[in-house]
VOZAFI-219061 format. One record per residue (C-alpha): x, y, z; residue in three letters; residue number from 1. Coordinates in Angstrom, 1 decimal. Example, Ala and Ser with C-alpha at 12.3 -4.5 7.8 and 13.67 -1.06 7.14 Angstrom:
// VOZAFI-219061
- 12.3	-4.5	7.8	ALA	1
- 13.7	-1.1	7.1	SER	2
This chain:
// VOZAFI-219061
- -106.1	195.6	67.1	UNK	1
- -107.7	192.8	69.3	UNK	2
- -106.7	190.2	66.7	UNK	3
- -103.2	191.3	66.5	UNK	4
- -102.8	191.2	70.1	UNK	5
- -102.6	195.1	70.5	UNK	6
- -105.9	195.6	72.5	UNK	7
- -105.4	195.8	75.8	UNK	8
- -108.7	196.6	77.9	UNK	9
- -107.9	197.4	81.7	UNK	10
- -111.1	197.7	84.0	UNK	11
- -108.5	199.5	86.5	UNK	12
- -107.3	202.2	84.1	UNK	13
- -107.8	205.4	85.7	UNK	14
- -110.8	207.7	84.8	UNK	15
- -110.0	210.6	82.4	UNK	16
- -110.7	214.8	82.7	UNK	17
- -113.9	215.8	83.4	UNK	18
- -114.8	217.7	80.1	UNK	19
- -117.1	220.4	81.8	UNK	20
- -119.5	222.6	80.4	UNK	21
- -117.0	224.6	78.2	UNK	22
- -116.3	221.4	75.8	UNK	23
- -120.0	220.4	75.3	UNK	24
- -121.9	224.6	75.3	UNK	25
- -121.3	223.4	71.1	UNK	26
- -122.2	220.0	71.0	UNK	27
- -124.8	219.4	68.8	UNK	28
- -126.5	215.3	68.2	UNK	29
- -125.8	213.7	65.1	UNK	30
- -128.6	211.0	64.4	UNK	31
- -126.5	208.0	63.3	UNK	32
- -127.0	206.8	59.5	UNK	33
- -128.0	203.1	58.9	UNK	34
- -126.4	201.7	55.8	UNK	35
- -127.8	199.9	52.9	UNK	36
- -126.4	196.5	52.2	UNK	37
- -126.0	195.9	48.5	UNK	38
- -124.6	192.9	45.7	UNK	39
- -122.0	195.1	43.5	UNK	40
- -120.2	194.1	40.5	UNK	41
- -117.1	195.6	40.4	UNK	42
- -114.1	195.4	37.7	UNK	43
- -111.8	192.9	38.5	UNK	44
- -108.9	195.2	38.4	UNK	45
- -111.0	197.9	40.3	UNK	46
- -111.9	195.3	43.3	UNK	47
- -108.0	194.4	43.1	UNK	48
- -105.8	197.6	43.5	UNK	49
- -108.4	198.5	46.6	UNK	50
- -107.8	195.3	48.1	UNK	51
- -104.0	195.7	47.0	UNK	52
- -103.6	198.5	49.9	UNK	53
- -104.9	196.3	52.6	UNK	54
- -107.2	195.8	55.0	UNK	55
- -110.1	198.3	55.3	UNK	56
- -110.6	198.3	51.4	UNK	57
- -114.6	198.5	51.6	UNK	58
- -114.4	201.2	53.7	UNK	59
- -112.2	202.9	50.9	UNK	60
- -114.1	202.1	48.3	UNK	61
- -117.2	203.6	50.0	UNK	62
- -115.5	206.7	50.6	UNK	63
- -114.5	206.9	46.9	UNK	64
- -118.4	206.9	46.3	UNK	65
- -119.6	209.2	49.1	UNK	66
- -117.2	212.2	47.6	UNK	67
- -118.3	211.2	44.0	UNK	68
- -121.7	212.2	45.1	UNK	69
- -120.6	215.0	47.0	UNK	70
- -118.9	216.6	44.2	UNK	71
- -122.0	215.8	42.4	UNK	72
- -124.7	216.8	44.1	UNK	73
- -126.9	219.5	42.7	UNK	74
- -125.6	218.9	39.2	UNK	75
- -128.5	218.7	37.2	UNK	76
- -129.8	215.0	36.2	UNK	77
């Protein structure tokens, strides 16, 4: 958004709600995840219809795989 000019940040925005107790008594932490950077040779014609639907195609592509696994999981090996 920044790079298309859509990102407006105002230091004098006005604060929000105060959540209160109610909205966090379920809150529970979630340790973030690191991720594993990795060289992959893809298909040519794979790599190209992500990329044909735009920007964000990694992100796409990793979400393919994570509910590949997912569906897998527990399968036997």
């Amino acid at each position: 958004m920044k790079d298309e000019g859509d990102f407006y940040d105002s230091h004098n925005a006005p604060d929000g709600p105060e959540l209160g107790p109610d909205f966090w008594a379920n809150a529970v932490w979630v340790e973030p995840q690191g991720t594993t950077s990795v060289h992959l040779k893809l298909d040519p014609e794979v790599f190209a219809y992500f990329k044909s639907q735009g920007k964000g195609h990694i992100t796409r592509m990793q979400e393919v795989l994570k509910a590949y696994v997912k569906a897998h999981q527990g399968h036997g090996k």
